[in-house]
C-alpha positions, 0 to 999 in steps of 0.5 A, spaced: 500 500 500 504 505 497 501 512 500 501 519 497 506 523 500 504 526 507 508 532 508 507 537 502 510 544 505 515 545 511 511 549 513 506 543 516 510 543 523 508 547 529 509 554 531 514 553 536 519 549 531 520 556 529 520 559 535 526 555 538 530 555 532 530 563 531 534 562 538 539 557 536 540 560 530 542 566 533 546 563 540 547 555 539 549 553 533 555 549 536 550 544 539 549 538 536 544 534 539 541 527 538 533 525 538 529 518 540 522 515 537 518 513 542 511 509 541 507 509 549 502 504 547 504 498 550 501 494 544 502 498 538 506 493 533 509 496 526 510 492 520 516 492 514 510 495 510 509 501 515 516 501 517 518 502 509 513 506 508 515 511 513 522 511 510 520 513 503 515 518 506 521 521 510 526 521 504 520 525 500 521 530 506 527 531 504 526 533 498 522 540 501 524 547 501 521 553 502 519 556 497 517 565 497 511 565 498 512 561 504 518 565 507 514 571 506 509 568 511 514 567 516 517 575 516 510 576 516 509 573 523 511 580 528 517 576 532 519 571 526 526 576 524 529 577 516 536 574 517 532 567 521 527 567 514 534 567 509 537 562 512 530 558 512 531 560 504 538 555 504 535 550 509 532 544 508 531 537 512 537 532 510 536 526 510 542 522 513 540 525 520 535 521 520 535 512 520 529 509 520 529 500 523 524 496 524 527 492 531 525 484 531 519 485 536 516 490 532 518 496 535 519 502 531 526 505 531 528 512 529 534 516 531 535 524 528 543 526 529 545 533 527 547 539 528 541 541 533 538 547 529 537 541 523 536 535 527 530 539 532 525 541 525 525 533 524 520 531 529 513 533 528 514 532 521 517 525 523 511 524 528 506 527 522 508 520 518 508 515 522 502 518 524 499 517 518 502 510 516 500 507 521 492 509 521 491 508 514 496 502 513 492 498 520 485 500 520 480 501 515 481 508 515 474 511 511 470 508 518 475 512 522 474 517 518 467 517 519 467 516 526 472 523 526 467 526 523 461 525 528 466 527 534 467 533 530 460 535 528 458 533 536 464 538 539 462 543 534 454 543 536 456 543 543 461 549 542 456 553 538 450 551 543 454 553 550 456 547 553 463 549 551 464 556 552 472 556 552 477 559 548 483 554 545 487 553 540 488 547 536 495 543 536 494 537 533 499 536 528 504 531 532 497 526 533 493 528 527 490 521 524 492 524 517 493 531 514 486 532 510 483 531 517 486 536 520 486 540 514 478 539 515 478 540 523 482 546 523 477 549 517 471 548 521 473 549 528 475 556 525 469 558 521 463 555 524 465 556 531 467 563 535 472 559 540 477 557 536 482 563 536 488 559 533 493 552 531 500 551 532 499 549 525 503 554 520 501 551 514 494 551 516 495 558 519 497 561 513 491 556 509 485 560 513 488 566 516 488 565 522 493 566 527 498 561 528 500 559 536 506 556 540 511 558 544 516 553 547 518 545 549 521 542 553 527 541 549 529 548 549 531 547 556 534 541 555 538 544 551 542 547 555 543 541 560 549 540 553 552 546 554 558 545 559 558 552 563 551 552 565 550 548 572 544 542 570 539 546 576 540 553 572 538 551 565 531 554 566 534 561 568 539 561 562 532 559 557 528 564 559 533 568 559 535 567 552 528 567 550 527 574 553 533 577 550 530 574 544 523 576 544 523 582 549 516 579 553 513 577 545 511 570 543 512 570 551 509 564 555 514 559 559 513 553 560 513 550 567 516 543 567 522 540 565 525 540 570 520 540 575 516 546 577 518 547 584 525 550 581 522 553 576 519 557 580 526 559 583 527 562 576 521 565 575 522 571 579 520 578 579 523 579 573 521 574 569 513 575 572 513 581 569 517 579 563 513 573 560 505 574 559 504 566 562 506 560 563 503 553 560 502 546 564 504 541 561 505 535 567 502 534 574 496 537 577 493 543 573 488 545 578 494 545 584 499 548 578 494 553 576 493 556 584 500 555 585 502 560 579 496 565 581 499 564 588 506 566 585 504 572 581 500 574 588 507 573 591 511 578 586 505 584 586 502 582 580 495 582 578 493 574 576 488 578 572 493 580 568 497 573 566 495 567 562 495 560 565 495 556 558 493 548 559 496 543 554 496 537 558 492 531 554 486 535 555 480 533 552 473 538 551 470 536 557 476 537 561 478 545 558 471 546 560 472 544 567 478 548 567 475 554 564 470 554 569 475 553 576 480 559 573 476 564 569 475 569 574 481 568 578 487 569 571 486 569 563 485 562 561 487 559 554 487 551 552 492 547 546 487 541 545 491 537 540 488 529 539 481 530 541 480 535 536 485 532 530 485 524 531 479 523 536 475 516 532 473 510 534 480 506 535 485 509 540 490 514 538 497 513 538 501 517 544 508 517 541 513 522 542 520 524 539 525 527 544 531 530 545 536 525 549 543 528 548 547 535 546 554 535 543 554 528 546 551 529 554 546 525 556 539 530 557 532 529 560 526 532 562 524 531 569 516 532 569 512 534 574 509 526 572 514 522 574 511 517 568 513 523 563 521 523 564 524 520 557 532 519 558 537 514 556 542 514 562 539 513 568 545 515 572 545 521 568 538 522 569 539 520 577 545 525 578 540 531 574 534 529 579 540 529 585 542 537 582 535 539 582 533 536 590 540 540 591 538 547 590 531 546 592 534 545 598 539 550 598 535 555 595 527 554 597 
């Protein structure tokens, strides 16, 4: 079963993408850095057919530039700056950073190794087709697709009718179920509702005039964990620090939990409140997550009427509701909803990731605020990482 290709612009990747690589490009390009696939389904098999077809989807990935009309969009974006847009006119994704291998038990594995500000671009491209062979090569995807569309009809009625009256944005490129799907999601939600304000879709962004979402991941602060003269419990520090040089306070929402909250918000001082317009959840609690930033706003003088709480963490309607309802008189309040608006069907979605798992040859990690969530392929690394934070919290909190 030969696909058609999955990936047609490089713009069909999230905001953040950018985002984080306008940073490395201006500050990091030393850091070489390697990226592990990994599928969370404990019952998930992949196939040599899926498994071929994955790697001839990537090799045309590989053939992609972007063209004028594509990096005109880019400048046009406030933060997104010109010599970061001419250096997009030269690159494009190349395919000896990536290996695609079907292991004896069915276990797909994929590495990206290249110089950081390259091998980062890979990954929801990558998750984009595995995504996408995997639903159409496993199922039969007409009745998923059909299923798709009865969830979406009924999400759409119940946005249009009061039962959801939130806002959000839509993020689901990493798990869509294919990239018509989430063409047709992103078109409806933007113009038969009145909550969808935005997606970290680009490409769709540009398609339908609408704003495009996303600040940064966890990997931009793992990044710094590489980098020898920065002292594993301050990377968050040299992050948003970086950020803030960059994006002076625009495009500013930091995200709270790569190396837990708790030292986060050692970080997150009177300055930085002041400096980053919210904070994104992403592990953990959000109910505590969201008292505990409103607290640490109150802390500093700040208003939390003034600050954005964005949630992000595997939300389906039903939750950014429940949220939305807890947090709205109290701060401002937005949701990132990725798999429940572009792959919720009758079968279960796929929960794959591709992380970042060593800088310039060092072991990296993302701790979490659920323990279940740390990725890291050196457990002593990962033990020393945890050892440093509990150091400083104990010295510093």
């Amino acid at each position: 079963m030969k696909l058609k290709p999955i990936v047609i612009s490089l713009l069909d990747t999230d905001l953040y993408k950018f985002n984080m690589n306008q940073v490395i490009f201006h500050k990091h390009t030393d850091l070489c850095g390697q990226y592990y696939f990994k599928c969370r389904n404990k019952d998930v098999k992949f196939t040599e057919e899926m498994a071929k077809e994955i790697s001839e989807q990537v090799d045309h990935l590989c053939t992609l530039t972007f063209n004028n009309d594509e990096l005109d969009y880019l400048r046009s974006i406030r933060f997104i700056k010109d010599d970061y847009v001419e250096f997009l006119r030269l690159w494009h994704p190349i395919r000896d950073y990536v290996s695609v291998e079907l292991l004896a038990d069915g276990e797909l594995q994929i590495i990206v190794d290249g110089p950081l500000f390259s091998a980062m671009q890979f990954e929801i491209y990558l998750l984009e087709i595995v995504n996408e062979v995997y639903f159409r090569m496993n199922y039969d995807y007409d009745a998923l697709l059909k299923s798709a569309e009865e969830k979406l009809d009924a999400k759409i009625k119940a946005l249009n009718d009061g039962t959801y009256n939130f806002i959000f944005a839509e993020f689901g490129c990493r798990r869509r179920l294919s990239r018509e799907w989430e063409d047709v999601v992103v078109k409806l939600l933007a113009t038969e509702t009145k909550n969808c304000i935005g997606t970290s879709n680009v490409y769709l962004a540009k398609k339908y005039g609408i704003t495009p979402i996303g600040t940064y991941a966890h990997e931009f602060v793992q990044m710094y964990q590489g980098i020898d003269s920065i002292p594993l419990a301050y990377t968050n520090h040299f992050a948003m620090r970086d950020w803030y040089d960059e994006y002076k306070g625009d495009n500013g929402t930091a995200l709270t939990d790569t190396i837990t909250t708790d030292l986060f918000l050692l970080d997150f001082d009177r300055a930085m409140t002041n400096n980053y317009s919210g904070v994104r959840h992403d592990s953990g609690d959000p109910y505590e997550w969201g008292d505990r930033m409103i607290e640490h706003y109150k802390k500093y003088g700040v208003d939390p009427k003034t600050k954005l709480l964005l949630f992000s963490d595997s939300l389906n309607f039903d939750k950014a509701q429940a949220l939305h309802d807890y947090f709205k008189d109290k701060t401002k309040v937005s949701f990132g909803i990725g798999t429940f608006c572009s792959n919720d069907t009758c079968e279960k979605a796929l929960n794959i990731v591709i992380k970042l798992q060593y800088v310039n040859g060092r072991p990296v990690a993302k701790l979490s605020d659920t323990p279940s969530k740390a990725m890291c392929k050196d457990e002593k690394y990962l033990d020393y990482l945890k050892r440093s934070v509990e150091f400083r919290l104990g010295r510093e909190k």
